[in-house]
C-alpha atoms as an extended CHARMM CRD file, in Angstrom:
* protein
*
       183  EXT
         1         1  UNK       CA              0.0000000000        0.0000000000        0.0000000000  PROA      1               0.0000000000
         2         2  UNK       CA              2.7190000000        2.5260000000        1.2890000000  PROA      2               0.0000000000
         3         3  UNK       CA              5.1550000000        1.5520000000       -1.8440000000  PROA      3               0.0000000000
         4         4  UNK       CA              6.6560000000        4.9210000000       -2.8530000000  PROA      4               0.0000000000
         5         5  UNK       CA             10.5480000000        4.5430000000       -1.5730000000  PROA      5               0.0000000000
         6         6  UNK       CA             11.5820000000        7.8260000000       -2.0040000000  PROA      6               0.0000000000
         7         7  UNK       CA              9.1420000000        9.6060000000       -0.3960000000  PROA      7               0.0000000000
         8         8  UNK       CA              9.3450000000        7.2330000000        2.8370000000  PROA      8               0.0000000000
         9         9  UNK       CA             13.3910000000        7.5040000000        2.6010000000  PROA      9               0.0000000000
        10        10  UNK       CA             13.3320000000       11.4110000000        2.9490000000  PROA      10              0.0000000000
        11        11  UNK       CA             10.4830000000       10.5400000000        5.9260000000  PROA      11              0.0000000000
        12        12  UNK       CA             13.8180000000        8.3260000000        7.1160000000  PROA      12              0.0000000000
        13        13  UNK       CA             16.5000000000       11.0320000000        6.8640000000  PROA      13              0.0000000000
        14        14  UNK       CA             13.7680000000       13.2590000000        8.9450000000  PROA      14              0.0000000000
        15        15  UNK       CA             13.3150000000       10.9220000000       11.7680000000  PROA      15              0.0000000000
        16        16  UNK       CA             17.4330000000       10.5120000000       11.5240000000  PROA      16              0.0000000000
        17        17  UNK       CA             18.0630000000       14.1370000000       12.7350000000  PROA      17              0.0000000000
        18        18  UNK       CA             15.5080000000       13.7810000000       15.5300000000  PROA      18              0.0000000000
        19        19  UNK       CA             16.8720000000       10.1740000000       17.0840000000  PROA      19              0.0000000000
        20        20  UNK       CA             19.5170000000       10.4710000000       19.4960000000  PROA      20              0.0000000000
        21        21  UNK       CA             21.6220000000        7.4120000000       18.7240000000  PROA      21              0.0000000000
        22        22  UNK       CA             21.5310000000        4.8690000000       16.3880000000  PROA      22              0.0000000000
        23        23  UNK       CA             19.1930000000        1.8210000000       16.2210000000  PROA      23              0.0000000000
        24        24  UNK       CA             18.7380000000       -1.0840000000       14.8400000000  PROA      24              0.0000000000
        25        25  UNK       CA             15.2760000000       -3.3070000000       14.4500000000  PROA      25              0.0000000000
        26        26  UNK       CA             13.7430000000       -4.8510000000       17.3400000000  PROA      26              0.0000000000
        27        27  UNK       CA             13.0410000000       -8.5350000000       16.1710000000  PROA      27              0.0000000000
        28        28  UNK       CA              9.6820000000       -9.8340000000       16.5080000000  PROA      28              0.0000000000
        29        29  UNK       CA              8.0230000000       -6.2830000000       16.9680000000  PROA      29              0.0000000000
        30        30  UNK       CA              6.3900000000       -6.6040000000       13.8320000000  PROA      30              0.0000000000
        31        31  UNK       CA              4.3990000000       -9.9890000000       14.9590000000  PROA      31              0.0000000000
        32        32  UNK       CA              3.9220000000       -8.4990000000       18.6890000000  PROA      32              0.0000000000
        33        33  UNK       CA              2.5440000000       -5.2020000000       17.7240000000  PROA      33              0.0000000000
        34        34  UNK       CA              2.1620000000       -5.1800000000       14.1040000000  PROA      34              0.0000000000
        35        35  UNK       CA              4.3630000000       -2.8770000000       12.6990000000  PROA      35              0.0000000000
        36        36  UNK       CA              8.0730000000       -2.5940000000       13.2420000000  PROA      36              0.0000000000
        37        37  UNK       CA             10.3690000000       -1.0640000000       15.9330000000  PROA      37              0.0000000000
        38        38  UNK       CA             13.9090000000        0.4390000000       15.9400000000  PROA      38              0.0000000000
        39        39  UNK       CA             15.5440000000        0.9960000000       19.2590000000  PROA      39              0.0000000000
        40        40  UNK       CA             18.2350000000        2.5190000000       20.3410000000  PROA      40              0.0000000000
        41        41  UNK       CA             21.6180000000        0.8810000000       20.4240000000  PROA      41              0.0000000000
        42        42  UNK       CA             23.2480000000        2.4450000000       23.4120000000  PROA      42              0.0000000000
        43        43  UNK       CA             22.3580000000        0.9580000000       26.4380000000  PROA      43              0.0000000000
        44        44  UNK       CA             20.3420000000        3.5860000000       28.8890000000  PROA      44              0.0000000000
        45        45  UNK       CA             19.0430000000        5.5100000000       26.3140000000  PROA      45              0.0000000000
        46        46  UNK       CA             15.3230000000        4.8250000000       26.0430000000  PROA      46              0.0000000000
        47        47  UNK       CA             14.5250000000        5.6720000000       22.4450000000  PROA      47              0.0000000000
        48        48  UNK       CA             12.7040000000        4.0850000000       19.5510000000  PROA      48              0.0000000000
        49        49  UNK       CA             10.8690000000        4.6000000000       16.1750000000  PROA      49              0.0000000000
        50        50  UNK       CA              7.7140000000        3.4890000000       15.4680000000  PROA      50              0.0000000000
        51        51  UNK       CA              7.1800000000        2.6320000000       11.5690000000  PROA      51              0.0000000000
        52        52  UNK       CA              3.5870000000        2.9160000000       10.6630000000  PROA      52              0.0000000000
        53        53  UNK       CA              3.6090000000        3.0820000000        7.3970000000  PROA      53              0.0000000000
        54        54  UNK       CA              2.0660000000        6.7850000000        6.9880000000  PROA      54              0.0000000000
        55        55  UNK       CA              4.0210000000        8.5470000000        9.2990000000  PROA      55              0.0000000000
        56        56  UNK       CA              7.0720000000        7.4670000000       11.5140000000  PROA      56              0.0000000000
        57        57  UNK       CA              6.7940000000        7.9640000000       15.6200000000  PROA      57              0.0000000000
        58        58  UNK       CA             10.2100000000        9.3690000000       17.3720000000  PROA      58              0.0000000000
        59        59  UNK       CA             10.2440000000        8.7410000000       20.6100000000  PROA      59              0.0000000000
        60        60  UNK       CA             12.9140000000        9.9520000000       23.2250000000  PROA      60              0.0000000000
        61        61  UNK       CA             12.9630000000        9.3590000000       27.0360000000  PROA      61              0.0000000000
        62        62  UNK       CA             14.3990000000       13.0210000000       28.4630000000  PROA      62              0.0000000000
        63        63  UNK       CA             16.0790000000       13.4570000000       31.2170000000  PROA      63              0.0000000000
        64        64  UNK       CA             12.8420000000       14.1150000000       33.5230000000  PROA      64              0.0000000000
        65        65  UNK       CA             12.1840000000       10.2190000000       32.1530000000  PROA      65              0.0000000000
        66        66  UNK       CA              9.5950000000       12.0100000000       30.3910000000  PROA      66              0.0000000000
        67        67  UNK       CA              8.8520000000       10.7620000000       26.9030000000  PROA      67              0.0000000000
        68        68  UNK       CA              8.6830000000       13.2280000000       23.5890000000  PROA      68              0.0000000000
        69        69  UNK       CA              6.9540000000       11.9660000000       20.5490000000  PROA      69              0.0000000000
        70        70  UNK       CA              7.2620000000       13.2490000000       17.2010000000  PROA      70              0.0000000000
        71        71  UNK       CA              5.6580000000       12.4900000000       14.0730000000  PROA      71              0.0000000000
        72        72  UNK       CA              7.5110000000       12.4300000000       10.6730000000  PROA      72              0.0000000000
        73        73  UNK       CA              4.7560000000       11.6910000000        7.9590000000  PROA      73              0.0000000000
        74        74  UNK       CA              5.4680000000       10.3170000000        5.1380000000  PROA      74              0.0000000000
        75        75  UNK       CA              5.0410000000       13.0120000000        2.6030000000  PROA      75              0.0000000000
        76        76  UNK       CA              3.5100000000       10.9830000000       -0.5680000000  PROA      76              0.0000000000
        77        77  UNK       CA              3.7500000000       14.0870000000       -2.8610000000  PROA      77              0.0000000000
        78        78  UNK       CA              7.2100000000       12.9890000000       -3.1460000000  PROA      78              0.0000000000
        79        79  UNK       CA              8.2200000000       10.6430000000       -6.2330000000  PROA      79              0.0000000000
        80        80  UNK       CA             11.4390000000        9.4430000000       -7.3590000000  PROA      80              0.0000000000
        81        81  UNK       CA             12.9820000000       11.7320000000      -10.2230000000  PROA      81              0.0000000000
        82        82  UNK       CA             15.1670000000        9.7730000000      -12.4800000000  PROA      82              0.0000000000
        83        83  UNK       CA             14.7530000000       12.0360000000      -14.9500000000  PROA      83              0.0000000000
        84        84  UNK       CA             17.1700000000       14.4420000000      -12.8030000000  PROA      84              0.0000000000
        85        85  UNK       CA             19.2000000000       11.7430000000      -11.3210000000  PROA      85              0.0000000000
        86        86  UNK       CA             20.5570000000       10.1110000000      -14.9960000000  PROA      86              0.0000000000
        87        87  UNK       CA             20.0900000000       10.7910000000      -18.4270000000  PROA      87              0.0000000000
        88        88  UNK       CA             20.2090000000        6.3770000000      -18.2950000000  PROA      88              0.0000000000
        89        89  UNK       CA             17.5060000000        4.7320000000      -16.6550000000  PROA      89              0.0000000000
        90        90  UNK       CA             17.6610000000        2.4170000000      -13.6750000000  PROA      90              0.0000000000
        91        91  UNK       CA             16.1830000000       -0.5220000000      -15.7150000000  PROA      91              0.0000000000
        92        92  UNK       CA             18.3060000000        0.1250000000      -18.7470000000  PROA      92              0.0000000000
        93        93  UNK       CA             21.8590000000        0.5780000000      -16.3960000000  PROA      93              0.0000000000
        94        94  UNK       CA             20.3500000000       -2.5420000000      -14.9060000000  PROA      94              0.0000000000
        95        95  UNK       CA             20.3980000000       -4.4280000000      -18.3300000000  PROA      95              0.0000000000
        96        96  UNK       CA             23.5280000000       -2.6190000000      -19.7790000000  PROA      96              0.0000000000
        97        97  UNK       CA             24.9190000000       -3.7570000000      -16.4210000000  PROA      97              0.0000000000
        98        98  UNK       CA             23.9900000000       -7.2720000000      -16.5260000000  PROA      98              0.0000000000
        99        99  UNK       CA             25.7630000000       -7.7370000000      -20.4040000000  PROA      99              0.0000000000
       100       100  UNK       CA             29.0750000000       -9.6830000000      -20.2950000000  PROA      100             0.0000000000
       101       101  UNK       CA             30.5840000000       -6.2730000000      -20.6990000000  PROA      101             0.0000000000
       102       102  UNK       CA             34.0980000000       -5.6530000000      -21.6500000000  PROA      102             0.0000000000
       103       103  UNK       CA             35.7570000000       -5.2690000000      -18.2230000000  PROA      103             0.0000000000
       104       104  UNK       CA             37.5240000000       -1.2840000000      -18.1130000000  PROA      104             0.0000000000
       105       105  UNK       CA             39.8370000000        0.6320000000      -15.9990000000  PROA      105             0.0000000000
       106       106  UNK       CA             39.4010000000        4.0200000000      -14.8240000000  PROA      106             0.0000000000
       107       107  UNK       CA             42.2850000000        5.1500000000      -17.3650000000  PROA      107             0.0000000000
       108       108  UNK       CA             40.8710000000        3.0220000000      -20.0950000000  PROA      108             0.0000000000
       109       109  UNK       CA             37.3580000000        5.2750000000      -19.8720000000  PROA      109             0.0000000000
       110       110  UNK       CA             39.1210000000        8.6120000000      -19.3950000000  PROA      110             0.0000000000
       111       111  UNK       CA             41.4250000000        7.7920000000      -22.2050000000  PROA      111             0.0000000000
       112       112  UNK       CA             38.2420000000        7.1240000000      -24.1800000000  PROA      112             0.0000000000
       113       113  UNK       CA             36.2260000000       10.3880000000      -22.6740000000  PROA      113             0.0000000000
       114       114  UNK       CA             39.1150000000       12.6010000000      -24.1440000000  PROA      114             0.0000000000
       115       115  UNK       CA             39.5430000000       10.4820000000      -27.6030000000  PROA      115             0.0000000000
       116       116  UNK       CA             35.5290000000       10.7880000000      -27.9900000000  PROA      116             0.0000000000
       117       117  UNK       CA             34.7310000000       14.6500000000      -26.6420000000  PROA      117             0.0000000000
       118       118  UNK       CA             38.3170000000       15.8630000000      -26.2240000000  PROA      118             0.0000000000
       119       119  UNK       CA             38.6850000000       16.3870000000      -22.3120000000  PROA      119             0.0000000000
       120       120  UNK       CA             41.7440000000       16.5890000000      -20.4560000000  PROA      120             0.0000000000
       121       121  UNK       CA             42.6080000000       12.9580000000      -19.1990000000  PROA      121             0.0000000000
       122       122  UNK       CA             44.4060000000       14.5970000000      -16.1850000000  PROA      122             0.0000000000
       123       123  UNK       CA             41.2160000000       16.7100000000      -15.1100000000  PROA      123             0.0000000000
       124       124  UNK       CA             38.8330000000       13.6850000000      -15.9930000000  PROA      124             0.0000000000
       125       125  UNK       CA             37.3010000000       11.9010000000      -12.4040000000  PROA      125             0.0000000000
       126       126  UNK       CA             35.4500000000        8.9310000000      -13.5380000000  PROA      126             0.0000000000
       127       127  UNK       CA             32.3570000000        8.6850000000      -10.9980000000  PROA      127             0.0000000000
       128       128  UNK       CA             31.6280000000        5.5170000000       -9.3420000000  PROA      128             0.0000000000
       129       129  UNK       CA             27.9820000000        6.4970000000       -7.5810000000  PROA      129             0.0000000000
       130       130  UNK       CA             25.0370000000        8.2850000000       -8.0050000000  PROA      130             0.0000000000
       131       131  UNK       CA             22.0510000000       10.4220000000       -5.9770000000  PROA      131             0.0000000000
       132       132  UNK       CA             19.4400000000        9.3590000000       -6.7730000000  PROA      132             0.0000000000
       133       133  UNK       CA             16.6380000000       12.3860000000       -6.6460000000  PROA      133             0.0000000000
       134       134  UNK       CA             12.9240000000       12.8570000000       -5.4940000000  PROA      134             0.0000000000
       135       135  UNK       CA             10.6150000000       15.6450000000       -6.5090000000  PROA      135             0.0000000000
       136       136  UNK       CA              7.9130000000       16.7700000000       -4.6910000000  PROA      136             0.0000000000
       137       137  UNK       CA              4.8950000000       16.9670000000       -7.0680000000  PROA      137             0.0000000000
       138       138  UNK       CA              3.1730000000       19.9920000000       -4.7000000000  PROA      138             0.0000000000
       139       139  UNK       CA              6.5430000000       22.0090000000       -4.3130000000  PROA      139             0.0000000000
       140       140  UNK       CA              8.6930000000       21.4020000000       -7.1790000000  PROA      140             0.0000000000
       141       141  UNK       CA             11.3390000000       20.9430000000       -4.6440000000  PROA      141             0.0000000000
       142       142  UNK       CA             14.0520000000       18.2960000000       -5.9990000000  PROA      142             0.0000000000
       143       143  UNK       CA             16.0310000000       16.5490000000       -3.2210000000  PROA      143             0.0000000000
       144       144  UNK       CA             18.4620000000       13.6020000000       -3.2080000000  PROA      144             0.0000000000
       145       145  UNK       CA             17.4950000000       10.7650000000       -1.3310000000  PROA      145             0.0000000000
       146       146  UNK       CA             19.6820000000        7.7290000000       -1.7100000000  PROA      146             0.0000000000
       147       147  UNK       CA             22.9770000000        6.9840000000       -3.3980000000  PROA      147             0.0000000000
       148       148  UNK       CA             23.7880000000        4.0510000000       -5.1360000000  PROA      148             0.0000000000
       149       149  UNK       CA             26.7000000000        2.2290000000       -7.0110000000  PROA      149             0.0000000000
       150       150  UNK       CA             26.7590000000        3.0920000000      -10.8120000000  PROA      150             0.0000000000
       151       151  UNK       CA             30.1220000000        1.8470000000      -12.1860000000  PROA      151             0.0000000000
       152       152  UNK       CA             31.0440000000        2.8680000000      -15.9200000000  PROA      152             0.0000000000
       153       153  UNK       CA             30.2560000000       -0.0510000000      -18.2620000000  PROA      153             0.0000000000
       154       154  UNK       CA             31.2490000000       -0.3470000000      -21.8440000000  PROA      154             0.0000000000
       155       155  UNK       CA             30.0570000000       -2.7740000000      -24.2100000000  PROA      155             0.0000000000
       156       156  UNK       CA             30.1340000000       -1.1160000000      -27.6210000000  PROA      156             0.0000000000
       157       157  UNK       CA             30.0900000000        2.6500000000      -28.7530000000  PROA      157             0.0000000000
       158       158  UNK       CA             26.1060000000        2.3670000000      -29.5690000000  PROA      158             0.0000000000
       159       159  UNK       CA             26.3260000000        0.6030000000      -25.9340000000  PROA      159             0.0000000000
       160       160  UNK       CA             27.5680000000        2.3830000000      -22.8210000000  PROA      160             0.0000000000
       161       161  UNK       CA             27.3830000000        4.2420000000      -19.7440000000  PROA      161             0.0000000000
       162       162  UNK       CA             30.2240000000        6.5070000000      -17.7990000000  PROA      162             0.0000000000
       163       163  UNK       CA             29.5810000000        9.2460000000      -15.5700000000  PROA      163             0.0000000000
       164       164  UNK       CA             32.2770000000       11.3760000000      -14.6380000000  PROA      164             0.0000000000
       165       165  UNK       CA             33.1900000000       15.2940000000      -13.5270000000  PROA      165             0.0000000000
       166       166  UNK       CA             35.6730000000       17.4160000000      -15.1970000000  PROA      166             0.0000000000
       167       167  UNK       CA             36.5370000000       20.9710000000      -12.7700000000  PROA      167             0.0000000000
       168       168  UNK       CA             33.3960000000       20.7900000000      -10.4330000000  PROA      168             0.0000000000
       169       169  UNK       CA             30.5020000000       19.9050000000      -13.3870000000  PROA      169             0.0000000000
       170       170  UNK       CA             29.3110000000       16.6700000000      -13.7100000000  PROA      170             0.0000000000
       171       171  UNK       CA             28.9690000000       14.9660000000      -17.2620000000  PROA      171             0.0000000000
       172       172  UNK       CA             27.6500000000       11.2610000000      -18.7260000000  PROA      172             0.0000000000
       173       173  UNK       CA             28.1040000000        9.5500000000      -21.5510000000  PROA      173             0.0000000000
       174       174  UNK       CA             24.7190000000        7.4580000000      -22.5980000000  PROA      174             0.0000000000
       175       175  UNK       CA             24.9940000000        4.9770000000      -25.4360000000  PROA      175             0.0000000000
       176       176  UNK       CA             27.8850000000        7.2560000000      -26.6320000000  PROA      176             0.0000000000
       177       177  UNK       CA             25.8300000000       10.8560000000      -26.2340000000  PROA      177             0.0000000000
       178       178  UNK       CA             27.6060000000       13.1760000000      -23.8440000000  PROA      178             0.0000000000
       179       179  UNK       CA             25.1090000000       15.1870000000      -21.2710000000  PROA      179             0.0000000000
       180       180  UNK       CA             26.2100000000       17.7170000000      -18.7740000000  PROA      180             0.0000000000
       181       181  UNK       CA             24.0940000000       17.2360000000      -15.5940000000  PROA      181             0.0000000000
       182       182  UNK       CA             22.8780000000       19.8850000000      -13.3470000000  PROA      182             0.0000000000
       183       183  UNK       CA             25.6220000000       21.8460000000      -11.9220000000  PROA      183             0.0000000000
């Protein structure tokens, strides 16, 4: 029902900056309660997170042994934006990735990046991960909200994917186009 991971990963990051330690899952919560529970990780701190679904519940014993709720909803108006994030989609990186590709080196794919579009080798930085972005349909607001691992691959020149920065702006390479990405 509550499917939409970017919007319940920024909910994540939100609870994050409230909780006072770290946490891990409390197993068999789910089955006891219904929903899962993180707790804190440090012993004597009384703190946990409450993940139902629409909204996430911060709780944090204070020093009076008092406890302070919070509610971070989960803000559905925001949808991942991979139109901002690549110019390659997941899926197709996902099948380009999967190919018996020819296996490059760093060098190998700047040396190609300056033979193709004529960049400096020695101010090439071949990218290894990406943010992946969420926009917020109400606001317009774009945000990152996860990074992942997004390795060049090369399997022909019709066939390809590198990502890389050259003096602070970041560019890829798509199936042999070149795109400069937001700066």
């Amino acid at each position: 029902m509550y499917e939409n991971s970017a919007a319940r990963e920024i909910a994540w990051q939100e609870a994050n900056k409230l909780f006072p330690t770290d946490y891990d899952y409390e197993a068999g919560s789910k089955d006891r309660v219904g929903y899962p529970i993180y707790r804190s990780t440090v012993k004597d701190v009384n703190a946990w997170i409450s993940d139902l679904n629409c909204r996430l519940e911060v709780n944090v014993e204070q020093k009076d042994h008092s406890i302070t709720s919070t509610n971070v909803w989960v803000d559905y108006d925001w949808t991942e934006d991979d139109a901002n994030s690549s110019f390659m989609s997941r899926e197709e990186y996902s099948k380009l990735w999967g190919e018996k590709n020819e296996f490059w080196y760093d060098w190998q794919f700047k040396a190609w990046v300056h033979e193709q579009f004529g960049f400096e080798e020695n101010l090439i930085e071949i990218q290894h991960d990406i943010a992946y972005k969420a926009v917020n349909k109400r606001t317009g607001e774009h945000r990152a909200y996860a990074w992942g691992s997004r390795s060049p691959e090369y399997n022909s020149p019709e066939w390809n994917y590198c990502r890389f920065k050259v003096c602070d702006y970041m560019y890829e390479v798509v199936n042999g186009v070149l795109h400069m990405l937001e700066h």
